[in-house]
N, C-alpha and C positions, 0 to 999 in steps of 0.2 A: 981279279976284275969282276966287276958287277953291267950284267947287260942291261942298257934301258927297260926291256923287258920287264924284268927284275922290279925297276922303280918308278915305272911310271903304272897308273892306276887303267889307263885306257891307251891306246894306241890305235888310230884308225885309220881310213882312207876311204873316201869318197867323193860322186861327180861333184865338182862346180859346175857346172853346165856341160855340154855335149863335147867340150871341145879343153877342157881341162880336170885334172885330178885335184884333191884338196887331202891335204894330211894332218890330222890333228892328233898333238902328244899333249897327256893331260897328267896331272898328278892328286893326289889325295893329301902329299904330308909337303908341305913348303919346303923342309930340308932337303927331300929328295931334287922338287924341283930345280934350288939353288946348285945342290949339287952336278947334276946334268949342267947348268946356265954356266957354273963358274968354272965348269971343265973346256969347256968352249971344243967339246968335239962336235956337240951339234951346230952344224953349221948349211948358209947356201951351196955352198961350195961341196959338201960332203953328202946331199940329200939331190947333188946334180950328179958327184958322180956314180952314189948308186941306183939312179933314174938317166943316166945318159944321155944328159941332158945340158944345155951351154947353164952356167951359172947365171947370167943374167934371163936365163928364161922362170928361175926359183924366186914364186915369191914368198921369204922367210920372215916368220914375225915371231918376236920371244914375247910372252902378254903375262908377265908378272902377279898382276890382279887376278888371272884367273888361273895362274900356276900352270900355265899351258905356253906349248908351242905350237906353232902352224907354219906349213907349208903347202905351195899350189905350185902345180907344174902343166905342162900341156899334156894332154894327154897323145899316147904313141899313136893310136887310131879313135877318129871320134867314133862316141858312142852311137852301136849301130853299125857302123863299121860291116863288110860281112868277113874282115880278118879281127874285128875287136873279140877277145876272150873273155871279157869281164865286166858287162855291158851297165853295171852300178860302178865299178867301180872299188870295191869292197873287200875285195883281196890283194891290192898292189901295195898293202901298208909289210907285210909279213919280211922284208930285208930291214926294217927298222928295228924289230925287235930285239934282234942280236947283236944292236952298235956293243961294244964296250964300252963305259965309262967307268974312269979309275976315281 
């Protein structure tokens, strides 16, 4: 198995606003991206549960044209928080890296 990591060109995570995370997977070669699209492990469902999160709270978009995926979640404490750890945002992408895709 090959992990997204592996085939996607960026991977990242950051605020939408104070009150939500945004995740964007990006690619470089189309094939890759097809590859991840047509394996259908990326999914709402899979990006809630490892954000532990209801699936209707993910919002997941597949964007073809620009060989990218996105994802937006709420975030666990808004930013500012004085329990929030990550006050951009910018380290919560790092459980995406290692999905498998076969």
């Amino acid at each position: 198995m090959t992990t997204l990591g592996e085939l996607a060109r960026l991977i990242r995570s950051k605020n939408a606003g104070p009150f939500e995370l945004t995740f964007d997977i990006m690619f470089a070669e189309e094939e890759n991206f097809r590859r991840v699209r047509d394996s259908k492990v990326l999914t709402r469902e899979l990006i809630a549960g490892i954000y532990r999160v209801p699936p209707d709270d993910v919002k997941f978009f597949v964007v073809p044209e620009a060989l990218a995926f996105k994802a937006s979640i709420p975030r666990p404490r808004f930013q500012g928080d004085l329990l929030d750890t990550d006050g951009h945002g910018g380290q919560q992408y790092a459980p995406l890296v290692d999905i498998e895709i076969p």
